[in-house]
Phi, psi and omega in degrees: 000110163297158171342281186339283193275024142293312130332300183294335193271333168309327178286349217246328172239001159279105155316119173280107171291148167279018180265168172032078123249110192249190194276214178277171184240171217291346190266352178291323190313296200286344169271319169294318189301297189301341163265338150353278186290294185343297182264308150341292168313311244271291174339310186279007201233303235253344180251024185261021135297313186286335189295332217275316171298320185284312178290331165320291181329325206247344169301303189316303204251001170205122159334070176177193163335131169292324198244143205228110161277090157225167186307107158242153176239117203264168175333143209000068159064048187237137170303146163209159080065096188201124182251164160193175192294137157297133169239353192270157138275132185298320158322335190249005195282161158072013202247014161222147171302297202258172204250137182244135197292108201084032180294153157240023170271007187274122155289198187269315174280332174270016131306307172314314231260318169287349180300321176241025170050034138304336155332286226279010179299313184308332173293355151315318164258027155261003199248333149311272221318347187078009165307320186250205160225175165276337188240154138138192192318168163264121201276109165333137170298125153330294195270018181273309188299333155316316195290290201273008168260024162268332198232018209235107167286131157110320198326295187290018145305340177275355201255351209245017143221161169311148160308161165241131153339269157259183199188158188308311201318318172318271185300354169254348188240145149296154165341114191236160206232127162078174205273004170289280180318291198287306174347293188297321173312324184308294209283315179309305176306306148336283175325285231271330154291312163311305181274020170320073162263146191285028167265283174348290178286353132300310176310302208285312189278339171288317189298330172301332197282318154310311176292318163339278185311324193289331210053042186273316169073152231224000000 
């Protein structure tokens, strides 16, 4: 049985204490850093041809900004910046929290580009920057996490490491909608900071690298 699913099933029927959670320790830190740039950079020089296609793609078919900005909450809860391609019509952004099944402010390839978290490309260069990781929690919308550390105990414990692209909860959970879903999403996340090992953190990135390719979307 791998990690992963040794994790999902400890998440799935074990109550999670909210005791000891701290970040990585220093040497957990510079190994996530060194795959970080490594594969990150590597990721950003090798995927810039499809980014170069993708803003054609997104000039054709909606009008407005190539790059969709908004306010995520980073390492002990300090706000930044987190980008990724529009996927939206700009007239239509914001008039909702959550992404709706069959939304219709999603144009049509940014349909494709979140089905294959092609969107989530520009965040690479939160992740040079040392804003994100490639691994870890999902970086939150500033006013949803205002939302859930009001209904949610432990919630900002997710805050005592950097964000991730992807991250276990990404590959063990579906999408979730509302203070349910990030609850649950919460105990994956906690786990996935506790059990931090560099095996882990290679598992969690070939499998996304799978869902991805499978066009499952994450």
């Amino acid at each position: 049985m791998s990690n992963i699913t040794k994790i999902s099933t400890i998440a799935s029927i074990s109550p999670f204490t909210l005791n000891k959670v701290a970040g990585y320790s220093l040497f957990a830190f510079l190994q996530k850093r060194i795959i970080d740039l490594t594969i990150g950079g590597s990721l950003l020089i090798c995927c810039s041809p499809v980014m170069l296609y993708v803003i054609y793609r997104i000039k054709k078919e909606s009008k407005g900004p190539i790059l969709f900005k908004q306010s995520r909450i980073g390492l002990n809860g300090e706000p930044f910046y987190c980008y990724k391609f529009r996927s939206m019509h700009i007239q239509r952004e914001n008039t909702t929290y959550y992404t709706q099944d069959h939304d219709p402010r999603i144009f049509p390839f940014g349909l494709l580009m979140r089905k294959m978290r092609i969107d989530e490309l520009p965040q690479l260069w939160n992740v040079i920057k040392g804003e994100m990781h490639l691994v870890g929690p999902r970086a939150e919308w500033d006013i949803l996490v205002h939302e859930y550390q009001k209904e949610i105990h432990g919630y900002h414990n997710r805050h005592n490491v950097r964000p991730g692209i992807t991250g276990l909860a990404q590959v063990l959970y579906p999408y979730g909608r509302g203070v349910k879903d990030a609850r649950k999403k919460l105990k994956y996340d906690l786990i996935y900071i506790n059990k931090w090992s560099l095996g882990l953190e290679l598992k969690i990135i070939w499998k996304t690298i799978k869902i991805v390719l499978a066009k499952k979307g994450v």
